[in-house]
N, CA and C atoms as an extended XYZ file, in Angstrom:
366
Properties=species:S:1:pos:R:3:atomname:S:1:resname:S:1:resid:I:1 pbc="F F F"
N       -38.745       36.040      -69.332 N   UNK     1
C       -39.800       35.810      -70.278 CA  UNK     1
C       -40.930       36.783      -69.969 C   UNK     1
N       -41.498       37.674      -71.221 N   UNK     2
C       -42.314       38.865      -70.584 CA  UNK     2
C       -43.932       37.916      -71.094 C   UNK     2
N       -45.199       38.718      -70.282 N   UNK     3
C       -46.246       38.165      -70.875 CA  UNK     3
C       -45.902       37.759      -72.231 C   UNK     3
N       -45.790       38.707      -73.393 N   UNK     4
C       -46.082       38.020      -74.955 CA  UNK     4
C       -45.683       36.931      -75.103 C   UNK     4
N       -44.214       36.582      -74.294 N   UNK     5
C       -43.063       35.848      -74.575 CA  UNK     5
C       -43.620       34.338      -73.651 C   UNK     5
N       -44.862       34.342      -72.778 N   UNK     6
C       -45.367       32.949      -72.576 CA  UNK     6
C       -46.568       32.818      -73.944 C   UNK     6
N       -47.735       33.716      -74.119 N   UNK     7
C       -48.483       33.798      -75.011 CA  UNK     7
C       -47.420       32.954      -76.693 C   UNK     7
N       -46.400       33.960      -76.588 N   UNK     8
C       -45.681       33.042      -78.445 CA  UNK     8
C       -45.227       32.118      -78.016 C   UNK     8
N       -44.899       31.599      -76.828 N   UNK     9
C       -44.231       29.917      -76.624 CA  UNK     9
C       -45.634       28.843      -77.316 C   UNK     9
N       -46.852       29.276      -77.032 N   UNK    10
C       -47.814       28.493      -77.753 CA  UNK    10
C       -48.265       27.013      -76.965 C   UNK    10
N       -47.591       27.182      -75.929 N   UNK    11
C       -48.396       26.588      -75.076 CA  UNK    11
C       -50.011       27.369      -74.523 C   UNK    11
N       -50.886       25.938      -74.268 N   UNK    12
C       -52.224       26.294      -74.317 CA  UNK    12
C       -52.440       25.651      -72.864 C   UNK    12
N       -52.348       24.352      -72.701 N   UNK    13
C       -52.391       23.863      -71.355 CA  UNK    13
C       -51.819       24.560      -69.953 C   UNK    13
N       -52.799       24.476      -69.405 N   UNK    14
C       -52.702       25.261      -68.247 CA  UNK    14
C       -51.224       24.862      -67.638 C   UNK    14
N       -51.274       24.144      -67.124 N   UNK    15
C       -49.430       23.498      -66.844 CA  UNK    15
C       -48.368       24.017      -67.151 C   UNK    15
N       -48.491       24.259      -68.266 N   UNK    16
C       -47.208       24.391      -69.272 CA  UNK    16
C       -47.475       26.211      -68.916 C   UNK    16
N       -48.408       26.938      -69.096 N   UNK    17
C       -48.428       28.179      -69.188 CA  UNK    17
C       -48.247       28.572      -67.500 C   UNK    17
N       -48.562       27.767      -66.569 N   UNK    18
C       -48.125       28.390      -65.099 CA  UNK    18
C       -46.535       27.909      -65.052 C   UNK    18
N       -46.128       27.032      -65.697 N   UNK    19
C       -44.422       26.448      -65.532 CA  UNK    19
C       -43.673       27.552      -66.163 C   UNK    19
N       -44.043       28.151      -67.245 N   UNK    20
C       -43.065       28.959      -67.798 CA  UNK    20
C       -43.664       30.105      -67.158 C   UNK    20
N       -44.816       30.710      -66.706 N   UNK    21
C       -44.703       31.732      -65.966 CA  UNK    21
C       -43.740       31.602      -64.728 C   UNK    21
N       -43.896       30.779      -64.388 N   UNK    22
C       -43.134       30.358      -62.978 CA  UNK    22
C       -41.254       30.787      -63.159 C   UNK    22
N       -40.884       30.215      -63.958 N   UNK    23
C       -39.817       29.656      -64.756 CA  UNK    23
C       -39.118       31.370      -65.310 C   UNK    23
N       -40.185       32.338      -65.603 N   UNK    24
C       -39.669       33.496      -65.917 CA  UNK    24
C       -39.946       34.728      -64.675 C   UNK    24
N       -40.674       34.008      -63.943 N   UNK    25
C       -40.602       34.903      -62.593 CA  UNK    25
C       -38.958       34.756      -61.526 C   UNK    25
N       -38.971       33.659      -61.720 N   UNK    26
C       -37.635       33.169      -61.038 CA  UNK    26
C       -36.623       33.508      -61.722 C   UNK    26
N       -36.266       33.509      -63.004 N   UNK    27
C       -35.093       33.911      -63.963 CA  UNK    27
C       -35.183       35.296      -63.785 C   UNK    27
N       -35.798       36.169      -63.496 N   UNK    28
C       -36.201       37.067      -63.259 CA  UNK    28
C       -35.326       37.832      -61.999 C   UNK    28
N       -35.565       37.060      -61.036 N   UNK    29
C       -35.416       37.403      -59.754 CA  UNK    29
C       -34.283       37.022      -59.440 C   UNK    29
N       -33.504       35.791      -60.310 N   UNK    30
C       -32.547       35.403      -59.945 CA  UNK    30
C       -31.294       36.418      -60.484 C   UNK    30
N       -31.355       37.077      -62.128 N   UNK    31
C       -30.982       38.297      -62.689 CA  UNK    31
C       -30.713       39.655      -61.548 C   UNK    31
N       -31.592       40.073      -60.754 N   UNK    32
C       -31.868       41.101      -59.307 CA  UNK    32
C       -30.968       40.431      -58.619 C   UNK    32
N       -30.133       39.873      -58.390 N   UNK    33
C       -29.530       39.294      -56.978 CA  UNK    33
C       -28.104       40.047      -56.922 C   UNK    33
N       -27.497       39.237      -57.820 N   UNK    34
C       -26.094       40.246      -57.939 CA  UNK    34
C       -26.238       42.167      -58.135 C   UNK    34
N       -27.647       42.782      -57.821 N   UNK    35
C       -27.741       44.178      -58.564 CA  UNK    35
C       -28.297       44.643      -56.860 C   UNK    35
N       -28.595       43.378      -55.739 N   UNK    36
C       -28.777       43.740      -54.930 CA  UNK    36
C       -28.079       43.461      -53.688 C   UNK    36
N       -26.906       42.285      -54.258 N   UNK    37
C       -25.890       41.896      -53.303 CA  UNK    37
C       -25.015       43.430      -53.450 C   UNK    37
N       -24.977       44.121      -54.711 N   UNK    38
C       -23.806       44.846      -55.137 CA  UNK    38
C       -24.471       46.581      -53.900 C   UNK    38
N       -25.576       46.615      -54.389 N   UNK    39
C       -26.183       47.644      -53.927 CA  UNK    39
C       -25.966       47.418      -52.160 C   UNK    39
N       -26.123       46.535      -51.430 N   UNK    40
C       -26.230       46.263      -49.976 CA  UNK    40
C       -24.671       46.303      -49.539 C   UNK    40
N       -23.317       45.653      -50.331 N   UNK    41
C       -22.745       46.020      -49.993 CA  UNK    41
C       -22.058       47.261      -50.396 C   UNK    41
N       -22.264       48.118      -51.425 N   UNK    42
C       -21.584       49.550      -51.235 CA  UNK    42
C       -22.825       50.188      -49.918 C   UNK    42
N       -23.861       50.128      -49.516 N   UNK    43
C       -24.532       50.746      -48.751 CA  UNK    43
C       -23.830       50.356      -47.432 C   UNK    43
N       -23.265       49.096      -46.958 N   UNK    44
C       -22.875       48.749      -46.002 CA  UNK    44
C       -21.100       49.313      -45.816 C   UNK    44
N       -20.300       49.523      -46.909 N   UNK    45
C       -19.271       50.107      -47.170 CA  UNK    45
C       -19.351       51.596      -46.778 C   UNK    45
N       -20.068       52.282      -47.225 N   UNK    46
C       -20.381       53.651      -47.086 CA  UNK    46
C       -20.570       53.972      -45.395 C   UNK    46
N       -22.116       53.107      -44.909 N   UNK    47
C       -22.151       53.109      -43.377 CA  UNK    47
C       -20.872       53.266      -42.764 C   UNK    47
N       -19.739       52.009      -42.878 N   UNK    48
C       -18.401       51.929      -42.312 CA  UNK    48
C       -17.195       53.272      -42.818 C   UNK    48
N       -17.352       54.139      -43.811 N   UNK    49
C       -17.058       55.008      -43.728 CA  UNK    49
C       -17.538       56.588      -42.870 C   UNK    49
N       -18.703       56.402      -43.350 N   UNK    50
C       -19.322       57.414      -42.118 CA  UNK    50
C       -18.662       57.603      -40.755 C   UNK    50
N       -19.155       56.406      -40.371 N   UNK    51
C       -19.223       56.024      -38.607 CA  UNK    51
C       -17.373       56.364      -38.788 C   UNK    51
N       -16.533       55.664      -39.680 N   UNK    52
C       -15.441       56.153      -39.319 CA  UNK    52
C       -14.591       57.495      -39.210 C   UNK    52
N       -15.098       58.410      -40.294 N   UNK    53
C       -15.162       59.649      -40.346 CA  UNK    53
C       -15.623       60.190      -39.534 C   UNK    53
N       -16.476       60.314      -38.739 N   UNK    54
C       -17.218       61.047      -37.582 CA  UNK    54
C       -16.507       60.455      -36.706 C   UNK    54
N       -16.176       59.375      -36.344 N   UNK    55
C       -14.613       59.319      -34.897 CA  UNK    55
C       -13.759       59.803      -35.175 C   UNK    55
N       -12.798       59.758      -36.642 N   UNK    56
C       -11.520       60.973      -36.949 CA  UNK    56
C       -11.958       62.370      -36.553 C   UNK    56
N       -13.413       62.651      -36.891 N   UNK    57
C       -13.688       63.817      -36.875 CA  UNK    57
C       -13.264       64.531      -35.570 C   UNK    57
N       -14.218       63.607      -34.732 N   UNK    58
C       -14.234       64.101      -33.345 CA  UNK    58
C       -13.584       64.360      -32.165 C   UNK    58
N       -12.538       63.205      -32.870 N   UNK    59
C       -11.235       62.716      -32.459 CA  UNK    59
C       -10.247       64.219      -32.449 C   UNK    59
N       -10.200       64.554      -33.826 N   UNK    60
C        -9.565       66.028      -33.967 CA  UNK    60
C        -9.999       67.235      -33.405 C   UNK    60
N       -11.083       67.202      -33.212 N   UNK    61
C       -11.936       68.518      -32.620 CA  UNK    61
C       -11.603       68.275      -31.049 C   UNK    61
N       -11.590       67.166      -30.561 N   UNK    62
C       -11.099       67.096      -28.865 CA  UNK    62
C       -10.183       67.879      -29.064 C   UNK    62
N        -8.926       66.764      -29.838 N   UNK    63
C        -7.466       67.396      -29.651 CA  UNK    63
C        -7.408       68.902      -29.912 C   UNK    63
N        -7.832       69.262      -31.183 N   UNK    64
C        -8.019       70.965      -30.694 CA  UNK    64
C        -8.135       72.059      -29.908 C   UNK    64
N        -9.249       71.112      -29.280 N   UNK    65
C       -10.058       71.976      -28.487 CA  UNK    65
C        -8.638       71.434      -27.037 C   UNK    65
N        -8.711       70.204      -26.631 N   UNK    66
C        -7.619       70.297      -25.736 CA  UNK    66
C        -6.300       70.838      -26.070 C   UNK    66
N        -5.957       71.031      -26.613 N   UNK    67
C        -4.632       72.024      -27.334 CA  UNK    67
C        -4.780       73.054      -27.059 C   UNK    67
N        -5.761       73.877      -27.770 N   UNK    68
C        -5.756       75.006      -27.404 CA  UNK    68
C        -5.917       75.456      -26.088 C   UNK    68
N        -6.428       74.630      -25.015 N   UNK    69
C        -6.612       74.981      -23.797 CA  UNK    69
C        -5.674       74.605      -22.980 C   UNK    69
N        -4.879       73.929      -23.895 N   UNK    70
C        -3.786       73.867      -22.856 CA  UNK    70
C        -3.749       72.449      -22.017 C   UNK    70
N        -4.660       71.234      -22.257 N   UNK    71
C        -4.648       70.449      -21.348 CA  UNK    71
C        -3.824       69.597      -21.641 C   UNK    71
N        -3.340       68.840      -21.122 N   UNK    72
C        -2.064       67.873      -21.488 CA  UNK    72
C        -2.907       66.176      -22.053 C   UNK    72
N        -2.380       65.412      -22.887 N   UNK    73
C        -3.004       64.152      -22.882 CA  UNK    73
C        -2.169       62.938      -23.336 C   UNK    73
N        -1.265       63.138      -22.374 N   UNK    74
C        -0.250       61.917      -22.752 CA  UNK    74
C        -0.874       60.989      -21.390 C   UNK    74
N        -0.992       59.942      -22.621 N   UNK    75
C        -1.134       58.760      -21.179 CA  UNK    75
C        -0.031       57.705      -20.706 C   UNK    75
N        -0.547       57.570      -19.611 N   UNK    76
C         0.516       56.706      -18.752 CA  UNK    76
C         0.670       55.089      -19.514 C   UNK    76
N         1.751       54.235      -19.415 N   UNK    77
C         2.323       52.914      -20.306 CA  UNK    77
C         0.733       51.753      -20.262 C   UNK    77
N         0.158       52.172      -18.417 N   UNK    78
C        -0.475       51.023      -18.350 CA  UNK    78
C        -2.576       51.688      -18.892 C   UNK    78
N        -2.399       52.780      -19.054 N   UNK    79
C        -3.771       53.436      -19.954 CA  UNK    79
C        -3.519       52.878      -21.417 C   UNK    79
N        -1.972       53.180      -21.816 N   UNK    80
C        -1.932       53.021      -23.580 CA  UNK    80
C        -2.141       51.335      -23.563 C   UNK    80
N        -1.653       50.863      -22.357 N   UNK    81
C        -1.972       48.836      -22.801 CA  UNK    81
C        -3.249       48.930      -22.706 C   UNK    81
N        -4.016       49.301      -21.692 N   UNK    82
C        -5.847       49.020      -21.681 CA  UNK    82
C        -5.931       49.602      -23.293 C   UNK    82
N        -5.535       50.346      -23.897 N   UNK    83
C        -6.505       50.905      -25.050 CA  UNK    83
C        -6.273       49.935      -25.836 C   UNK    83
N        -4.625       49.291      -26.510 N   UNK    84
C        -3.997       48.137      -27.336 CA  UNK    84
C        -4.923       47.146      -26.732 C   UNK    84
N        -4.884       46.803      -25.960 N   UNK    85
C        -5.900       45.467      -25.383 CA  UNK    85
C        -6.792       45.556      -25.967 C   UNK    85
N        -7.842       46.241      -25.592 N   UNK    86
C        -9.151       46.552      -25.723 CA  UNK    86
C        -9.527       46.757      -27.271 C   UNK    86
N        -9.052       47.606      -27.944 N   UNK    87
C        -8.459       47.438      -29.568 CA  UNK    87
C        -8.606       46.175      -30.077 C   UNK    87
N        -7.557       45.382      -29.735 N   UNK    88
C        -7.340       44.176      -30.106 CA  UNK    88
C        -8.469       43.072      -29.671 C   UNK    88
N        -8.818       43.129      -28.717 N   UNK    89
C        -9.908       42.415      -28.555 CA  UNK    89
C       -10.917       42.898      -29.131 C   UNK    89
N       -11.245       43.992      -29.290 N   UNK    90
C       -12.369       44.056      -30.642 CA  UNK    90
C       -12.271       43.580      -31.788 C   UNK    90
N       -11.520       43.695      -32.290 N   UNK    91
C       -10.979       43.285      -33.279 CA  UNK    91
C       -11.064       41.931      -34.012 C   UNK    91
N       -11.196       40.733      -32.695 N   UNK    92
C       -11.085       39.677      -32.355 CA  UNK    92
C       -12.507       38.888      -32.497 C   UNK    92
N       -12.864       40.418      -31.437 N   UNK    93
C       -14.680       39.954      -31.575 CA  UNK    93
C       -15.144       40.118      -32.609 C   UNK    93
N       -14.815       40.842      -33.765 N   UNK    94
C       -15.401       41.042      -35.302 CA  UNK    94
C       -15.027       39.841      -35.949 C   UNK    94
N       -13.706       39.407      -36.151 N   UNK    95
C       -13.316       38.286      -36.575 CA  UNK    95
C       -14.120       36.910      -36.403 C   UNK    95
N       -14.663       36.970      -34.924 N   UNK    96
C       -15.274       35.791      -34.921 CA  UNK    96
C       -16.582       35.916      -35.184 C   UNK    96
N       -17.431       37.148      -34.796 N   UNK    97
C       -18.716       37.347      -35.528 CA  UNK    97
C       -18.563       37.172      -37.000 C   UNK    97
N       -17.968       37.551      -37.881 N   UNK    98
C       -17.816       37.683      -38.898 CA  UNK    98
C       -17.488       36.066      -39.188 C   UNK    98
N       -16.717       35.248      -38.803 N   UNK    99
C       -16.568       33.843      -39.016 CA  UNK    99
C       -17.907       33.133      -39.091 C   UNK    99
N       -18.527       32.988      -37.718 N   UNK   100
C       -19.629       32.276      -36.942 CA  UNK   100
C       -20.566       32.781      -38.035 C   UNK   100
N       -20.977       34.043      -38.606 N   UNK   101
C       -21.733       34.751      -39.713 CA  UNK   101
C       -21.464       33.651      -41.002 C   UNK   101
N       -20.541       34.080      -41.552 N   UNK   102
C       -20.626       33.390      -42.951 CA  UNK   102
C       -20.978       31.814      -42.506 C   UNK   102
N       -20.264       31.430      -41.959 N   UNK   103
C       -20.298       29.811      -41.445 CA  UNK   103
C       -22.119       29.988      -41.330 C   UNK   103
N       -22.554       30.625      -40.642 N   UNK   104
C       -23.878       30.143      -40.288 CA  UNK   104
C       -24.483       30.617      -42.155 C   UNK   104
N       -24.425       31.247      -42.896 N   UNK   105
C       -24.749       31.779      -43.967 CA  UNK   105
C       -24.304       30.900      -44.870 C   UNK   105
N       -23.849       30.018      -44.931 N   UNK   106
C       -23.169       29.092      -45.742 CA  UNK   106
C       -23.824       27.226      -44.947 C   UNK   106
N       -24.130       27.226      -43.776 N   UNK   107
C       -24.787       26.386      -44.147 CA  UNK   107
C       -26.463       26.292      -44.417 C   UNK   107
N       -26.396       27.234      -44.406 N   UNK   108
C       -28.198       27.945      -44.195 CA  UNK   108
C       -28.263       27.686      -46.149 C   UNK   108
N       -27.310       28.163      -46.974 N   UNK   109
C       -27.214       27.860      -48.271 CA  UNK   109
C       -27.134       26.203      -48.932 C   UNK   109
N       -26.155       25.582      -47.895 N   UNK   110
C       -25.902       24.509      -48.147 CA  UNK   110
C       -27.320       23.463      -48.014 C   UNK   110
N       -28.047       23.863      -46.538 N   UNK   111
C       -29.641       23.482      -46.558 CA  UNK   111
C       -30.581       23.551      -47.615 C   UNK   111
N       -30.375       24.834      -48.291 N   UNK   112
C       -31.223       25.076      -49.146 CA  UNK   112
C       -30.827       24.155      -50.476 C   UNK   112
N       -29.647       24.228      -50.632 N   UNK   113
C       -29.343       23.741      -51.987 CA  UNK   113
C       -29.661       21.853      -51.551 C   UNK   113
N       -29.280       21.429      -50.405 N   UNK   114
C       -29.725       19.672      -50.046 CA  UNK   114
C       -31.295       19.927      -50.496 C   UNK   114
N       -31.906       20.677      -50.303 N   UNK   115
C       -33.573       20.673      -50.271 CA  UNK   115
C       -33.671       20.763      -51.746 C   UNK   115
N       -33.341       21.651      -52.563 N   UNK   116
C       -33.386       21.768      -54.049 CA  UNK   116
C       -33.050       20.433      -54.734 C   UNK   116
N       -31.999       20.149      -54.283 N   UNK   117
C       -31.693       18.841      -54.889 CA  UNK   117
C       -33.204       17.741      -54.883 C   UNK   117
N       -32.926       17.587      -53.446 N   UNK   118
C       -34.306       16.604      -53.219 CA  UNK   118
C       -35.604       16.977      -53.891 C   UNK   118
N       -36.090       18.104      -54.020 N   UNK   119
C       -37.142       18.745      -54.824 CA  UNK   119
C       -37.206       18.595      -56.335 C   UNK   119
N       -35.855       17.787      -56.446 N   UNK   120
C       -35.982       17.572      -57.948 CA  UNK   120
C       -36.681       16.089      -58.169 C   UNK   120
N       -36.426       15.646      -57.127 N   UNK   121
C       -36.391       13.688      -56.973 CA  UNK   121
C       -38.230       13.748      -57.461 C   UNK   121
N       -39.262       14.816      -56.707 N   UNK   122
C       -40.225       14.560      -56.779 CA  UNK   122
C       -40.482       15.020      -58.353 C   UNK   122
């Protein structure tokens, strides 16, 4: 609802003209959400490409550079398990950050929405 659009509702009482200001500030803002959930996650998508590109990157430029010099880099059975391990347990640790995250983000929503509810009672 833009200024004109409280002015032609034709409300005069103060009440009524801060409720629908109110009422079109929030419709407002609530419209921005999905344009800024969308925006945060391609920005957060992109980050995770970067950072991953610059380890392929660098990754190749070793091997090059050790190639060409000749150094050898085969590792031994119990180096390649530390790396699979270690891998995998990261992996693990994202999973559960990422769990413990939404879970905590979901009841932090669920709070809000018990409070909304009740905010109606008054």
């Amino acid at each position: 609802m833009s200024k004109s659009d409280v002015v032609k509702s034709g409300h005069k009482d103060f009440y009524s003209v801060w409720h629908d200001s109110v009422a079109s500030f929030y419709a407002n803002w609530d419209k921005s959400i999905p344009k800024f959930h969308q925006a945060a996650t391609n920005l957060a998508q992109e980050y995770v490409k970067a950072w991953s590109n610059i380890a392929s990157s660098m990754i190749n430029i070793q091997h090059e550079f050790a190639t060409k010099a000749g150094v050898k880099s085969n590792l031994p059975d119990s180096a390649l398990k530390i790396v699979h391990d270690t891998t995998d347990d990261l992996n693990k640790v994202i999973d559960v950050q990422s769990t413990i995250s939404l879970a905590s983000l979901d009841a932090a929503r669920q709070n809000i929405k018990t409070w909304n509810e009740s905010s109606k009672c008054f």
